[in-house]
Each structure stands twice: as C-alpha cells, then as structure tokens.
C-alpha positions in Angstrom: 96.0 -8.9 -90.5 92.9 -6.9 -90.7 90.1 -7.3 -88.2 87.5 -9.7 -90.3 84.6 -8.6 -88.1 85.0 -4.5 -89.3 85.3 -5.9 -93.1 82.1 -7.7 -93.1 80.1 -4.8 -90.9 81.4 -2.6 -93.7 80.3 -4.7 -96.7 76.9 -4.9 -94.9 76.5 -1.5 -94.7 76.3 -1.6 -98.5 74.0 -4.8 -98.9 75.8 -5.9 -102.4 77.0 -9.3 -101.9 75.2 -11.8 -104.5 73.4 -8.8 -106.2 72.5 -9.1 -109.9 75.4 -7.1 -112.2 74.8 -3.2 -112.7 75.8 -1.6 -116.1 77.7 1.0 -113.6 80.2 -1.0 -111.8 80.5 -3.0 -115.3 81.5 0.0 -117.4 84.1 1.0 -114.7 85.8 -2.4 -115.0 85.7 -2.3 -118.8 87.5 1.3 -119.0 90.0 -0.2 -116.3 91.0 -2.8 -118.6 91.3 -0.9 -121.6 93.1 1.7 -120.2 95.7 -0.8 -118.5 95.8 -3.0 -121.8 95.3 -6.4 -119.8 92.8 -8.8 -120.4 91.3 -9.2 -117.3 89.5 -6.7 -114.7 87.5 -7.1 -111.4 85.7 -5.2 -109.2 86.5 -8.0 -105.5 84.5 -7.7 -102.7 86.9 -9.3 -99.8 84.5 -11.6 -97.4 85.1 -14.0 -94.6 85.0 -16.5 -96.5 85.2 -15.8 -99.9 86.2 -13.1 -102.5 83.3 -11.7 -104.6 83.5 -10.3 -108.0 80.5 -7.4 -108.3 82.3 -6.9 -111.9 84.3 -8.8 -113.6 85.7 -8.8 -117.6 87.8 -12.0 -118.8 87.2 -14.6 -116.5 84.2 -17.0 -116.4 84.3 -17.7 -112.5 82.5 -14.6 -110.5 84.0 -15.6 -106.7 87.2 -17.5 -105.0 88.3 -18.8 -102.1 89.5 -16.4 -99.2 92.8 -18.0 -99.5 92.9 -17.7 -103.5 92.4 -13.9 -103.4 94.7 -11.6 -104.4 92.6 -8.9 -103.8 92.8 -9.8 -100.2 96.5 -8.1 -100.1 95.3 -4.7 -100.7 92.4 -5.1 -98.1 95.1 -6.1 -95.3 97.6 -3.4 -96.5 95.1 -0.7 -97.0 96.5 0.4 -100.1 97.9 -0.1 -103.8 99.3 -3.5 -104.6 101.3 -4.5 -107.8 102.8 -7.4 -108.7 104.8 -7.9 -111.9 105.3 -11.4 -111.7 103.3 -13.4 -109.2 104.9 -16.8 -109.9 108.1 -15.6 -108.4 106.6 -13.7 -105.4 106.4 -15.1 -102.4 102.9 -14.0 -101.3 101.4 -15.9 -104.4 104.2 -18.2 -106.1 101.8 -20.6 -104.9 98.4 -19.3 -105.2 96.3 -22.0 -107.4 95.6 -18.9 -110.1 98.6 -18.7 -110.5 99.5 -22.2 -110.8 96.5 -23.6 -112.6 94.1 -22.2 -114.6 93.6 -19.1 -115.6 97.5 -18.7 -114.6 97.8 -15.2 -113.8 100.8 -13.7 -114.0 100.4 -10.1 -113.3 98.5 -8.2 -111.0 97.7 -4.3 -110.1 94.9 -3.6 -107.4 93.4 -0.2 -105.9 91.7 -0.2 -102.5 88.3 0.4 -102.8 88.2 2.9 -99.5 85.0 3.2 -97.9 83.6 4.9 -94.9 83.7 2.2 -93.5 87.2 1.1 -94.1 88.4 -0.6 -97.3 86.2 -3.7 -98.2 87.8 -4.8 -101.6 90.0 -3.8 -105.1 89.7 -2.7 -108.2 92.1 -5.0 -109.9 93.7 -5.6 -113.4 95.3 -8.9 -114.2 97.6 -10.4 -117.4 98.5 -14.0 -117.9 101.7 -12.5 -118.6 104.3 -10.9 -116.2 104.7 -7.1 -117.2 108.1 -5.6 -116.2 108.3 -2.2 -114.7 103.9 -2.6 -114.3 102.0 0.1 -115.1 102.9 3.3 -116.5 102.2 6.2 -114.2 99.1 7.4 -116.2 97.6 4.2 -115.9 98.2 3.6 -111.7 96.5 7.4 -111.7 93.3 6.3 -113.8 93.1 3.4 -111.9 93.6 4.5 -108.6 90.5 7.5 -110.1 88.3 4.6 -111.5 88.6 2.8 -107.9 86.9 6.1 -106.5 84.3 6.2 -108.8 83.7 3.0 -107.9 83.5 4.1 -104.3 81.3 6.6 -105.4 79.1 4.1 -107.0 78.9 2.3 -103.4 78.3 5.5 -101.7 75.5 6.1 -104.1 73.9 3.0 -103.2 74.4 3.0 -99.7 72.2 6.4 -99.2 69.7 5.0 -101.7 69.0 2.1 -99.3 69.1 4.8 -96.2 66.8 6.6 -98.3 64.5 3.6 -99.3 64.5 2.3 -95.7 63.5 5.8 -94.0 60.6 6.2 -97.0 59.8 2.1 -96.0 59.9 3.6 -92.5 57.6 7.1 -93.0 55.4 5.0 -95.3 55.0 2.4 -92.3 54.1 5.4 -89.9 51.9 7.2 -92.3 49.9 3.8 -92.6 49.4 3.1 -89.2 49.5 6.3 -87.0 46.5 7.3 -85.3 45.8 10.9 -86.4 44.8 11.7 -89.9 47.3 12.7 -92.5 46.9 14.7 -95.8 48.7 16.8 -98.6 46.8 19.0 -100.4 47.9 21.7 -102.6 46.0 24.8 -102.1 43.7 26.8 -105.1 43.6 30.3 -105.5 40.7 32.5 -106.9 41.1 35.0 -110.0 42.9 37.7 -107.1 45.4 35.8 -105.8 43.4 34.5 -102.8 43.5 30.8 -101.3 40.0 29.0 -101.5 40.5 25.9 -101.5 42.4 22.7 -102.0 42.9 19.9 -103.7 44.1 16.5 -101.9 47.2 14.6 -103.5 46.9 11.9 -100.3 45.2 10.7 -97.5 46.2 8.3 -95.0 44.2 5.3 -93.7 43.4 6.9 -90.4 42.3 10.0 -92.5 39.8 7.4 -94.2 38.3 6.3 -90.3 37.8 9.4 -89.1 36.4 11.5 -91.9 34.8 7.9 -93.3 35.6 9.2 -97.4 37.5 6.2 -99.0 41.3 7.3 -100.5 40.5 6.6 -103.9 37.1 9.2 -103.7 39.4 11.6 -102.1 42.5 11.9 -104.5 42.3 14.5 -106.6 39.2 16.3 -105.4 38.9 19.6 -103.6 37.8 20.5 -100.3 34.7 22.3 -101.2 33.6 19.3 -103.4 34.0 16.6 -100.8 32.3 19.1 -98.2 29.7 21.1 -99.6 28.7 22.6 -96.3 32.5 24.4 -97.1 33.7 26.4 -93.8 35.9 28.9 -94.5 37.5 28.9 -90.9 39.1 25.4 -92.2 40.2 27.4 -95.8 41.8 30.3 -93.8 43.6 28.0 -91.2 45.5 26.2 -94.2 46.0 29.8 -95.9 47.6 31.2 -92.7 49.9 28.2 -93.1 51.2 28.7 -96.7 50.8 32.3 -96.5 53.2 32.9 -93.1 55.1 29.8 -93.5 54.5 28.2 -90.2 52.8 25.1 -88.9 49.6 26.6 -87.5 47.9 24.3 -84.6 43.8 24.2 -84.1 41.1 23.0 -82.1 38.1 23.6 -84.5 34.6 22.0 -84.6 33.5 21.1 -87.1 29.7 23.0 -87.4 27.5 20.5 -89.5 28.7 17.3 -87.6 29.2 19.0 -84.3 32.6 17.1 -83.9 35.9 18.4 -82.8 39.2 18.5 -84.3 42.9 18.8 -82.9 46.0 19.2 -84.8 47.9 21.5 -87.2 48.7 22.5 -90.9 52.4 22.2 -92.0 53.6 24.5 -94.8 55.4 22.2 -97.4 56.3 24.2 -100.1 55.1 25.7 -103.7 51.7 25.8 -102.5 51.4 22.8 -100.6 50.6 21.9 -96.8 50.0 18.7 -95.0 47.5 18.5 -92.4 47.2 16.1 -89.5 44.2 16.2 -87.2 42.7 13.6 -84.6 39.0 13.9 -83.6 39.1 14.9 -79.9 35.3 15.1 -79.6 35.1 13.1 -76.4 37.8 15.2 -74.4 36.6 18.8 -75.3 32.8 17.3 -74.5 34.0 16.3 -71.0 36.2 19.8 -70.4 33.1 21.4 -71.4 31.0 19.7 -69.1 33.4 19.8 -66.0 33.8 23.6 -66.8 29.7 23.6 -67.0 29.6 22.3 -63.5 31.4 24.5 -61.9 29.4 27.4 -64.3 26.5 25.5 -63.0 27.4 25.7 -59.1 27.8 29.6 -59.4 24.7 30.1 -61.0 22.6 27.9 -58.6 24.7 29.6 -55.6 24.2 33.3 -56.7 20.7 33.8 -58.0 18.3 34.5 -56.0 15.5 35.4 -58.6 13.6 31.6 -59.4 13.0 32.0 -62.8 16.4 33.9 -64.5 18.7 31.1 -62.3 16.5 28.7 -64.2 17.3 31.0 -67.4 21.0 31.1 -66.6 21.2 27.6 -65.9 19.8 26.6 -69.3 22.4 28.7 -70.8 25.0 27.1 -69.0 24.1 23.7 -69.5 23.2 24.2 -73.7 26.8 25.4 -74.2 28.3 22.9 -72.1 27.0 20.4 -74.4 27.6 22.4 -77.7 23.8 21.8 -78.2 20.9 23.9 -80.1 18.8 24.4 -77.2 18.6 23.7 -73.2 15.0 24.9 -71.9 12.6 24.1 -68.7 9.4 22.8 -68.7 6.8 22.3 -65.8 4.4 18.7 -65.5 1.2 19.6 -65.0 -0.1 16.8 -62.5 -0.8 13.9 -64.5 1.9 14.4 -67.0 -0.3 15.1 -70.2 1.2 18.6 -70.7 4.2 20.9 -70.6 4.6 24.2 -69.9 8.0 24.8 -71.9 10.0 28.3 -70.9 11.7 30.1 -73.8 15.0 28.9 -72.0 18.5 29.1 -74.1 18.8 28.6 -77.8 21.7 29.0 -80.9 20.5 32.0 -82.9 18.1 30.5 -85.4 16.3 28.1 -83.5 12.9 28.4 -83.8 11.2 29.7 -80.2 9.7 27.2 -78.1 8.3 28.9 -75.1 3.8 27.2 -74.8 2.0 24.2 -73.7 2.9 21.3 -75.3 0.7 17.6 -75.0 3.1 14.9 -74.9 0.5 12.7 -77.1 1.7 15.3 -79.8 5.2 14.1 -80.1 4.5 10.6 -79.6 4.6 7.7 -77.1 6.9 9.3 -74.6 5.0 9.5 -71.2 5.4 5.8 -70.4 9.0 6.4 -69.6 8.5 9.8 -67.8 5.6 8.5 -66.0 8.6 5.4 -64.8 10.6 8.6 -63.5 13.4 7.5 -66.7 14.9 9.8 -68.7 13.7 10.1 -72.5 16.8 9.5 -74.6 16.2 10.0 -78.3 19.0 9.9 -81.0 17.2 10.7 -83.4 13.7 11.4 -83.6 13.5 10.6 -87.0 14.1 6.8 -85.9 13.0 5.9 -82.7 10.3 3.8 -82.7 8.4 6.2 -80.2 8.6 9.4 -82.2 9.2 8.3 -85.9 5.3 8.8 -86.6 4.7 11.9 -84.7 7.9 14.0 -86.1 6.3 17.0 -87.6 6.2 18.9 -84.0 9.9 18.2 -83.1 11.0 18.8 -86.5 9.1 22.5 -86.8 11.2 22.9 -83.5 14.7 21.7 -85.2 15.0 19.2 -82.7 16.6 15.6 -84.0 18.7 14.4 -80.9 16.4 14.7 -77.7 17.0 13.7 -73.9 13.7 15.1 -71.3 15.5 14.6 -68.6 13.0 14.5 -65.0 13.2 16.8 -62.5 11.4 15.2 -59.4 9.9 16.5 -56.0 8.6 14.3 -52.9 9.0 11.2 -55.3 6.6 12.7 -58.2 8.5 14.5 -61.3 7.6 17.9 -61.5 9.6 19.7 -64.5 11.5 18.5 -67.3 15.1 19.4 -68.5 15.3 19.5 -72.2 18.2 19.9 -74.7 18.1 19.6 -78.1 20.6 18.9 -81.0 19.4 19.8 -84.4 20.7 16.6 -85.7 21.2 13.1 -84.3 23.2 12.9 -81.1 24.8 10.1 -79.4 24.2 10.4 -75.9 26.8 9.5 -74.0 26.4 7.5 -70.6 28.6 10.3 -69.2 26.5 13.0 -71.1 23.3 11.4 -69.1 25.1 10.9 -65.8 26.1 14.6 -65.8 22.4 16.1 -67.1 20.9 14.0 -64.0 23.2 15.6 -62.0 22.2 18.6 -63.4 18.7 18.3 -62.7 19.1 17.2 -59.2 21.0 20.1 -58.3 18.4 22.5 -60.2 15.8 20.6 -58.5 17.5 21.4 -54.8 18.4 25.1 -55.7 14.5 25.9 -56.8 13.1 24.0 -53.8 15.3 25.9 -51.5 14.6 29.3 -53.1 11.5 28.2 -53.0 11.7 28.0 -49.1 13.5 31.2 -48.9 10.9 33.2 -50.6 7.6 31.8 -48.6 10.2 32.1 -44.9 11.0 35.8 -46.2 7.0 36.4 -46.6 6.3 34.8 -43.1 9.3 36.3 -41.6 7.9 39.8 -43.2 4.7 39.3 -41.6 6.5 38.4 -38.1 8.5 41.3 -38.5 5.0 43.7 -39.1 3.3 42.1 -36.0 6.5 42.8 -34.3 6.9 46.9 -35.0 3.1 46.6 -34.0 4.2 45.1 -30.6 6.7 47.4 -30.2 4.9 50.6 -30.9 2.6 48.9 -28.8 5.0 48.7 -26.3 6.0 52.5 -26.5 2.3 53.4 -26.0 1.8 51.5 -23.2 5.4 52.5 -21.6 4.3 56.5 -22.4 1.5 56.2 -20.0 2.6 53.7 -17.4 6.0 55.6 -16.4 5.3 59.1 -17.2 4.8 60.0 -13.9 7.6 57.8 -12.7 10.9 58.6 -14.8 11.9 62.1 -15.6 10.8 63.3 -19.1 14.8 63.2 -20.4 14.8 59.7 -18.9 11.2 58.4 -20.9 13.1 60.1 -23.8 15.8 57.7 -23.6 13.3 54.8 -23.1 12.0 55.5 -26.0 14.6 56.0 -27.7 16.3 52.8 -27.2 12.7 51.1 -28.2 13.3 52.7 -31.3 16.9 51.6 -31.8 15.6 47.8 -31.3 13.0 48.7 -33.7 15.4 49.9 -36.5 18.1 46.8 -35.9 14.6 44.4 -36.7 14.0 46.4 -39.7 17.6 45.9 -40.8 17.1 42.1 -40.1 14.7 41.7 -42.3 15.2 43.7 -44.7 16.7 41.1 -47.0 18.4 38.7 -45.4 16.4 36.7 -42.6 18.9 36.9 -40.3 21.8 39.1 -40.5 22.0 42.7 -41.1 24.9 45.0 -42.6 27.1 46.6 -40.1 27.2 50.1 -42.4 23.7 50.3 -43.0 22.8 49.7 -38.5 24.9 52.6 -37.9 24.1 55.3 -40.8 20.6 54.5 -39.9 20.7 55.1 -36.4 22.5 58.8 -37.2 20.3 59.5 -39.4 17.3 58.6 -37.0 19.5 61.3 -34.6 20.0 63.9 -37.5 23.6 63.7 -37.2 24.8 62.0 -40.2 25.9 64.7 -41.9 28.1 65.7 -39.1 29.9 61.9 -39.0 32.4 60.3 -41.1 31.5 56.1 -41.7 34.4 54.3 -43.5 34.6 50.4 -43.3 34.2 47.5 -45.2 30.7 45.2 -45.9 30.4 43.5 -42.6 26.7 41.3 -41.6 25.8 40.8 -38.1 24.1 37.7 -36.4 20.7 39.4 -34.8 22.5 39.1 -31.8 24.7 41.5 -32.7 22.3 43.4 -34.9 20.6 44.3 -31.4 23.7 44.7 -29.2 25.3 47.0 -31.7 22.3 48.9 -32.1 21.7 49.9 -28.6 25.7 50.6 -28.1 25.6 53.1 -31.4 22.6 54.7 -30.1 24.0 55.4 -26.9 27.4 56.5 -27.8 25.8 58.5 -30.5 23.5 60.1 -27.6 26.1 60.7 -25.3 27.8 62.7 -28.2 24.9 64.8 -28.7 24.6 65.5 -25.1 27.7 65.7 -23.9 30.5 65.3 -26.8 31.4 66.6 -30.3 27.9 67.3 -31.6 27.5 69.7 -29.0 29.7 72.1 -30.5 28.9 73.3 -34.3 32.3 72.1 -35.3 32.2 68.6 -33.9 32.2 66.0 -36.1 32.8 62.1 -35.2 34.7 59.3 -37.0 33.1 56.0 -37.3 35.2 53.1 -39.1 35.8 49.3 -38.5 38.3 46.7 -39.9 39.0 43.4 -39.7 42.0 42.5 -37.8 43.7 38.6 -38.2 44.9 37.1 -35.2 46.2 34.1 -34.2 42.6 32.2 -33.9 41.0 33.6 -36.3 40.5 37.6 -36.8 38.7 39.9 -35.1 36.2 42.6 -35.9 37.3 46.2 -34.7 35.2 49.4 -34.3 36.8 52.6 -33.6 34.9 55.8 -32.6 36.5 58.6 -32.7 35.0 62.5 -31.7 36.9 65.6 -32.3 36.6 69.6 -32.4 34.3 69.8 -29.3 34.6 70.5 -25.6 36.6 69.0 -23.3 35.5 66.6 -21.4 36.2 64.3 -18.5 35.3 60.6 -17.2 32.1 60.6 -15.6 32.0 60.6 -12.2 29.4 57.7 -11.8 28.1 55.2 -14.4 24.5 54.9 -15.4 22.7 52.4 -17.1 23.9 53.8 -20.4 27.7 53.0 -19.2 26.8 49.5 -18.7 25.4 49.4 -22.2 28.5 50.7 -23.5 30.7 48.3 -21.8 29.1 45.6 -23.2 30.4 46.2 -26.1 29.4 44.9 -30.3 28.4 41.3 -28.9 27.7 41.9 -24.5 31.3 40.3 -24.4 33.1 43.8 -23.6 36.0 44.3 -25.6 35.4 47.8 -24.6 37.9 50.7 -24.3 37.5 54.4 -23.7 39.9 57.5 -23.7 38.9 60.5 -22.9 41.6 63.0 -24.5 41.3 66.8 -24.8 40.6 66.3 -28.4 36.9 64.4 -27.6 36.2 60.5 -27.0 37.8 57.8 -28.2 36.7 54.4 -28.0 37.6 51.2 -29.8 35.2 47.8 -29.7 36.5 44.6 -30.4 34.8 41.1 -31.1 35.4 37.8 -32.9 34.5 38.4 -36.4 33.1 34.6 -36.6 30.6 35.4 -33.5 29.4 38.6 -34.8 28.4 37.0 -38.1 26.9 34.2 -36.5 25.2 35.1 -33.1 
C-alpha cells in the first residue's frame, strides 16, 4: 500500500480538490473517451477518504468512496491498470460499481505522475467487458492525454507559486518602510534622459514625499517637482544608461531633507527607485563631525575674530543652514552688532547694527538668558508683524542662541535657514554647547592677549633692569676682575637677556630650542661657521635660562680655545629625542672639528661648573676631548625641559 500521508501532501501541493470544472481538464477527458470508444471518462483525484472526479463524462456522481475506487489501483501500483472484465476480477468482483449501478464492466487507467508522486488516473470505463482491452494506439493516446493532464496540474501549481509570491511582493511593497517607485524614463529630441514618468508608488512613497498615489500616476518628475534637480535626473540615467543599481545619499535642495537609497535598472527604459529619508542621521553625523571641526578651530586660533569666523563656518555647514554669524549685546540688549560671519553663496550680507525692536518682540526671552527659537518667522507670534527685516535677510527658521559672561549675555549666535526649520531638541542642545565653548575660547584668548601685553611690558622693564644691571656691574668691578673676566660677565648678562627675549617672544612661557641657540651664535658671529640640525623643541624658562648660559659658554670656549680658532673649524650642533623606558629623553650633541688639538683643562673654572650643569642644572653632562675637537653630549627628560 502507498503511504496516504505523501498522496495528500501531493494533492495539496496543487490545491484542486472541490474546485469548480475547467474547460481544460474537461476537453482532455472528452478526447479520452472518444478515442477509446467507451462511454465513460474521469479525471480521479485519489484522497484519504475519498476519490474525486476533477473531470468526468458519463456518469452523474462527481466522487466515491475510498473503498469504491478503482482509480485507487493505479495510485498503489504506480502505473497502468486495465481490466477487461471487472466482475470476474478479484480486486473488484465485488466493488458496489460494479455490482450496482452504473455496473461497470471495464476499466483502463493511466497514472497521473506528478512531482510529487502519483495522486490519481486518467481513466476510461464501459458497462461492457471488452476482450483483448485497448488497442495499442489507444493505451499510447491515453497514457499521452494523462501527461497533458499532468501538464495541466503543473500549470496550475506554478500559477499559485506565482500568485502567492506576487500576494507576497505586493504584501511587502504595501508595507515596507522605504519608498518604492517605477518610473519609465523620457528622453529629449537627442537621445538624452530628462525625465520620468511614474507607473507606481507605494504607500510609504506617499508618507514621505506626502503626494497621494492617484496624483502621482502617470505624471512626470519635473511636473510633480517644479524646483526639477537635475542631480536626481542623472542618478536615474546612470542607472538605465550603465545597467547597474546606483546607490545615493542626496539632499534634496528646496526642502533641505536627505535621502538614502538606490535606482534599479528594470528594463526597456524603466528603473525602480527606493529611498528612505535619513534626514535625522546625516543631521547628527554632521553635527558630531562639527564638534570635533569645532574643537580644532577653538584649539588652534589664536587671532579672536577669524576663530569666531572659522567657527561660524563650521557650525553653518554642520547644520546644512544658510547662514551662522556673531553678534555682540550692547549693554542693555537694545542692539546688535552682527559680523559678516558665514553664508551660502546668495545670501544677502548681514554684517551692521541691528535694534531688536526691528524684528519684533524678541528681547524678553534674551533678556531671561533663553534661547530665541523661531520656525518660522512668518508665524510666530513674536515676529509675524515685524517680517520685512528678516525676510530682506532670507531668514525664515531662526535660533539667537546667548552667549553669556559673569552671568550677563554678551554676544549672540545666530543661524539661519532660508525656509522654516524644525529645531531639533538635539539641534538646540548641541548650538548651546556650541556657544559655551565659543564663549570659553574668546574669554581665554581674551586673557592671553591682555597677559601677553603685561607680560611685554614686564619683559621691557626687565631688559631695562638688566642693562641696568650691566651699567652698574661696568663700573663697580672694573677695577676688581680682569678686563677678559668683565667681558665674560657681560657676556653671560647678555645671554640671560636673549633667553627672556625668546620667552616672550610669543609664547609666555616657553621658548624654541633652535631659535636660543642660532641666536646666541649669531650674537657671537659664528653662525655661519656652525651646523644646527634638530627638530621643534620649546623649553620651560627654566631651561630657556640654563640652556642659554651652557650654549654661551661652550660656544665661548670654542672661540677661545676650540674649532673657531682655526679658519677651518666648524662645529655641529643637533638634538633628538630619544624614548626610554619612562618616558624619552631630550639629547644635545655638540660636536667641533678641523681645529687644534686640544686637551682637558687642567683646573675647572666657573665656566666648567656651568657646563656641568647641563640643559636643566641636573648634569647629564659628558665631554670627550678627541684629537678631532670637543665632543660633548647633554641629556635631560624631555617632560622637564618643556615644563620647568
């Protein structure tokens, strides 16, 4: 017997059983008959339960009994059955169709073999027995009808596939998220795509772009969107053109929204399209990226008023806005004093004065220390009378944001959308955070530039002391140091003096390792004569001082008793940075060459003692004296020479 349980998964694959009669199957059981010359022909379906007859000619009764079916032979042999006389065969003497009415006599069945195994017969019947059965011609056609038959089934099967995967895609394109469209594109009198016309839409394309489906089918692009941009046009032209889906990440310009997603060539001219507005995540890379923009800008610059120029830039691109500017409060917050700042190309310029009382009711919340947050200035109840001045400036969406100092706002951020914008909670968050940090960075530059003027002036009544000093010291110890001794005196004054200059030159309190030492040989006139090779290095004034004096005195001691004695010396000055396990350390090597030879000294002065002290007064200290001239290597934490 054959597995029930296969049978009735293959009929289901096929969904047939109780289905209204189709002229197909019909006409196959029609030709059956007439070609076998019996009166009766079925098409069976073998159930579970019952037999079922899809087609049937010459019996009124369209389903039997399981145990009635003849059909049901052929199913459990898997192949051709033929009976000439079924009264005397034992497999259905006693069948109650062949007993009773109709009385059947004979019978001749095909399989009807499926992929899914055989699942019924195609079967002619006589009320007479036929001896010999059917001619060979006719077992041939019917065994060929039986396949059509199959065919038939086949046929169906994929067009339910087929239906259920379009029930399934139609389910998908109703309720996915992104947009959908086909479109078929247009092409101008050369050949050239210019637009398109749309053949569907799907509902989410009808949320997002907020044009109903039936206004959208069968009009073009450049109808629906008369602000046409031909970035869109030439994405879905690259599509068809190349054959290739073709991602993007566009704004769109009039809206100021953004778009992600791709065209998909489809064929003889047509593309599909499926987008999702991703406005909110390219607003908060933007911003993030802004920040860190932000932090370099407010690190960097030095100069007040381009960081506050730089920052506006920043900040008006990070929002995809019109314009980011700076204004000043006078005291009483009646006016603003509005720099040109950062504006799209366009924008009308907005560098003046400006009186709040202009541009309506807005100094109630800035005199609260509140940000002004306008969508639209067309609307709000606090600008709505008093729009002529923002809209001869373009401006529609508005945020003033406060910039405050010891409690009492000072300066107002400003950016400006040429239409309605919806600030964010996060956009306002962020331009706060903005404003603070602009706030900190001016105050502190602020700072730097008075300390740099009072540290200038200390540094003038300084040089005074010290030439002071050197006046003083030229006529106390004239008589009581030797005049190569005062010489040196002096000369060490003057070293201190040029380490201060160095000091505060720029920076308040470091100076640059290069510029100490070419100063110091050039104060010496032996610059020319000395090779300096190392890399940007600042010194704490600690070591500003200490270096200077030890330069100065091996640079002396060079002159008087070294390389630059001899017209051929020359000298070697370079430095490096050397990692160790701690940390790394800062090493100077000074090397003389081509000059006489010379030999330890024999006693050590105080200019020994200055040498030994080394870059920092820590030693670190090591001399060689080789045939060739000195050589002498200084070593000190790097960390300690840039801070003490």
């Amino acid at each position: 017997m054959v597995d029930r349980i296969p049978l009735m998964v293959g009929i289901a694959a096929y969904d047939i059983f109780d289905t209204p009669p189709e002229r197909g199957y019909d006409d196959l059981v029609l030709l059956a008959a007439q070609i076998c010359n019996t009166p009766i022909a079925i098409m069976s379906l073998v159930g579970e339960e019952r037999q079922w007859f899809k087609a049937r000619t010459g019996i009124p009764f369209s389903e039997t009994s399981i145990d009635s079916s003849i059909c049901r032979l052929v199913v459990e042999e898997n192949g051709p059955i033929e009976i000439e006389d079924l009264a005397i065969d034992p497999r259905t003497a006693g069948n109650e169709l062949v007993l009773e009415a109709p009385k059947i006599r004979f019978y001749a069945g095909m399989p009807l073999r499926t992929p899914f195994g055989t699942i019924g017969a195609l079967a002619v019947i006589d009320d007479v027995a036929r001896a010999g059965g059917l001619s060979v011609e006719q077992r041939a056609a019917l065994e060929k009808l039986a396949g059509l038959v199959v065919d038939l089934l086949e046929l169906r099967r994929r067009s339910l596939a087929l239906a259920v995967t379009q029930k399934r895609w139609q389910s998908l394109f109703q309720t996915m998220e992104e947009g959908f469209f086909l479109a078929q594109v247009l092409r101008n009198d050369a050949g050239d795509i210019c637009d398109w016309v749309y053949h569907e839409v799907n509902p989410a394309w009808v949320r997002q772009v907020g044009i109903p489906a039936e206004v959208t089918i069968g009009k073009t692009y450049g109808a629906l969107f008369p602000f046409v941009e031909a970035e869109w046009i030439d994405l879905a032209a690259k599509a068809v053109a190349e054959d290739r889906p073709v991602p993007f990440l566009q704004r769109v310009k009039a809206t100021g929204r953004w778009y992600g997603g791709g065209f998909y060539p489809v064929g003889q001219g047509f593309f599909s399209g499926t987008f999702r507005e991703v406005t909110s995540e390219v607003a908060a890379q933007n911003r993030q990226a802004g920040l860190i923009a932000l932090g370099d800008v407010l690190r960097d610059e030095r100069d007040v008023t381009v960081m506050i120029s730089q920052a506006m830039a920043v900040i008006g691109e990070a929002f995809s806005a019109d314009r980011a500017t700076y204004g000043e409060l006078d005291h009483h917050i009646e006016t603003l004093t509005v720099a040109e700042g950062w504006a799209l190309p366009g924008m009308p310029p907005i560098a003046g004065v400006y009186r709040f009382d202009d541009y309506g009711r807005l100094r109630e919340t800035l005199l609260a220390g509140e940000a002004l947050v306008i969508r639209d200035i067309l609307t709000d109840p606090r600008t709505r009378d008093d729009s002529q001045g923002w809209l001869a400036l373009r401006a529609r969406g508005v945020i003033n944001v406060p910039v405050r100092e010891d409690g009492r706002n000072v300066a107002l951020l400003l950016v400006h959308f040429s239409h309605p914008h919806d600030w964010a909670d996060e956009e306002i968050h962020w331009l706060h955070n903005a404003a603070d940090r602009l706030e900190h960075a001016i105050a502190r530059r602020r700072a730097d530039e008075l300390q740099i003027m009072i540290n200038g002036e200390i540094a003038h009544r300084l040089r005074n002391t010290l030439a002071m000093v050197q006046a003083v010291a030229r006529m106390t110890l004239r008589d009581a140091l030797s005049r190569e001794e005062a010489t040196r005196f002096y000369e060490r004054l003057q070293s201190l003096g040029r380490a201060h200059d160095l000091l505060h030159c720029e920076e308040q309190h470091t100076a640059l390792l290069g510029d100490l030492i070419t100063n110091i040989l050039g104060d010496a006139s032996a610059l020319e004569r000395c090779e300096v090779t190392g890399p940007v290095v600042r010194l704490g004034s600690r070591a500003a001082m200490s270096t200077a004096l030890l330069i100065h005195e091996m640079t002396t001691n060079a002159c008087k008793h070294g390389a630059l004695t001899a017209p051929e010396g020359k000298i070697a000055i370079t430095w490096h940075l050397e990692a160790q396990e701690t940390g790394s350390e800062l090493v100077l090597l000074w090397k003389e060459r081509d000059g006489p030879a010379i030999t330890p000294p024999s006693h050590g002065g105080f200019g020994s003692r200055l040498i030994s002290f080394g870059l920092i007064g820590t030693g670190g200290v090591f001399l060689r004296y080789e045939k060739e001239g000195l050589s002498a290597s200084f070593r000190a934490d790097a960390e300690k020479i840039m801070r003490t």
